[in-house]
C-alpha positions in Angstrom: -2.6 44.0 32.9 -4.2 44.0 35.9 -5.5 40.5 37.6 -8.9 40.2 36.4 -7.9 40.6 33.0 -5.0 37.6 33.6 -8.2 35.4 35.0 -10.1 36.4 32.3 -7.6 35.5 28.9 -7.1 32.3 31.4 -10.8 31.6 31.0 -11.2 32.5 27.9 -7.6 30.3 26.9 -9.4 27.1 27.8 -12.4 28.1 25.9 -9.9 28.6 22.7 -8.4 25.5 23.3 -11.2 23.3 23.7 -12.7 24.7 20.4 -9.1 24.6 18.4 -9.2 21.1 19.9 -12.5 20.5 18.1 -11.7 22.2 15.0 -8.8 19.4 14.7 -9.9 16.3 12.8 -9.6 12.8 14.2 -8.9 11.2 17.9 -6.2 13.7 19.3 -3.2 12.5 22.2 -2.8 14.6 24.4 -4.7 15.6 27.7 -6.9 18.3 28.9 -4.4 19.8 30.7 -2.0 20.2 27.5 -5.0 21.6 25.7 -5.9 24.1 28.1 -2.7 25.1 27.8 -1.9 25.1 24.4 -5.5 27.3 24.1 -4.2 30.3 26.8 -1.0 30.2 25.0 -3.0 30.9 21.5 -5.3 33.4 23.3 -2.1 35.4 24.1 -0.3 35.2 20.9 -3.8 35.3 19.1 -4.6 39.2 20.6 -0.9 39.6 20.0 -1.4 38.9 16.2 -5.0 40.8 16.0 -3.3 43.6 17.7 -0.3 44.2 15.2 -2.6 43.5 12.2 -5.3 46.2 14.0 -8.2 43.9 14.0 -8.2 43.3 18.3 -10.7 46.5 18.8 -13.8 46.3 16.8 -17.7 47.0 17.6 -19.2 44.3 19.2 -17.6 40.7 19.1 -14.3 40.4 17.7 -14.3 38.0 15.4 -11.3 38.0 13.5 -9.4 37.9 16.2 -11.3 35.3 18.1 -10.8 33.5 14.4 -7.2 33.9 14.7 -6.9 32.5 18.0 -8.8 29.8 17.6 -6.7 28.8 14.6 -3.9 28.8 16.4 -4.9 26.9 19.3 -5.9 24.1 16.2 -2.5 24.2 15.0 -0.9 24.2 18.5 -2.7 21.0 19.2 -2.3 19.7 16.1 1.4 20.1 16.5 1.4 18.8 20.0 -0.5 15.3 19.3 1.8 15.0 16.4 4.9 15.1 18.4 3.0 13.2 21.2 2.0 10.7 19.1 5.5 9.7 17.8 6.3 8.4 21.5 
């Protein structure tokens, strides 16, 4: 993977997990910068998971897999505030 494609899922990461961070009902704990996070890590394992299903390379906008990763970055956060939260 060359660089611009590492500043690009990086981009798009926080952009995943501001929306999985929206997609989580209620007043979440934890900061942007664990959000951010949590969203590049679903981005990765998001077109990991399209990929092995073969759903990462369609016409146009992928949605499924922009679905996928977005559900994970929702459950990432959602697991993250809950652990957060217990402190």
């Amino acid at each position: 993977m060359e660089i611009s494609g590492v500043i690009s899922a990086i981009v798009i990461g926080i952009v995943i997990g501001l929306l999985g961070r929206l997609v989580v009902p209620g007043r979440q704990h934890i900061g942007v910068l664990w959000t951010i996070l949590v969203g590049i890590a679903a981005a990765f394992v998001g077109t990991g998971v399209a990929a092995a299903f073969d759903v990462a390379d369609t016409k146009g906008v992928d949605w499924i897999e922009l679905a996928i990763q977005i559900g994970l970055a929702a459950l990432g956060v959602a697991a993250l505030d809950r652990t957060k939260g217990r402190r």
